[in-house]
N, C-alpha and C positions, 0 to 999 in steps of 0.2 A: 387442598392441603389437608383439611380437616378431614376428608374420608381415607386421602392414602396414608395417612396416621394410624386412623382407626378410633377416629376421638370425636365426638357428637360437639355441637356446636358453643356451649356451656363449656367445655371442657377446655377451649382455646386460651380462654381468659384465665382459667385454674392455673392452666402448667404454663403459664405467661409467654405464649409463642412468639416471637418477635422474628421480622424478617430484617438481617443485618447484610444492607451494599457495603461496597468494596469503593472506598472515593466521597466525598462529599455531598453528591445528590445522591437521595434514593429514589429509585426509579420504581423500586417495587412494593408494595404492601398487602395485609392480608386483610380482605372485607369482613368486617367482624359481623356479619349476618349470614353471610354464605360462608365463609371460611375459606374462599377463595383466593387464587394469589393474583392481585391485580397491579394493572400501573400505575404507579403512585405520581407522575410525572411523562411529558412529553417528552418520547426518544428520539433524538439527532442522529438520525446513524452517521449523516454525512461531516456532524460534528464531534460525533465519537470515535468514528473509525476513519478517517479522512483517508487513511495511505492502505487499508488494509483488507486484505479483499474478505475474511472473512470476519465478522463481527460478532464478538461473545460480550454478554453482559453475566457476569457471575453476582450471585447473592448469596447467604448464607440464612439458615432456618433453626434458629435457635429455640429449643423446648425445655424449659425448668421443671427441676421435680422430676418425680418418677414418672415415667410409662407402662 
């Protein structure tokens, strides 16, 4: 996340990036030494998607401050 930004590792924590799920667990989060977007939680797909054949998990990637 921190390279396809264009933002060095320091700079994650500056513009307060937070990664925001859709629902009550978060599933995702961003490792604050890589800057990576990782799973923050065990995925159920067969408890998520029970009836549907294809399975999306949407997140949103919230950046404060300028860019």
């Amino acid at each position: 996340v921190a390279k396809d930004l264009g933002l060095h590792l320091p700079d994650i924590s500056d513009h307060g990036v937070h990664i925001l799920d859709k629902g009550r667990t978060q599933y995702f989060a961003l490792h604050e030494k890589t800057g990576h977007l990782v799973t923050a939680e065990r995925i159920d797909r067969e408890q998520l998607c029970e009836r549907v054949q294809q399975c999306v998990l949407r997140c949103e990637l919230i950046v404060e401050g300028q860019m």
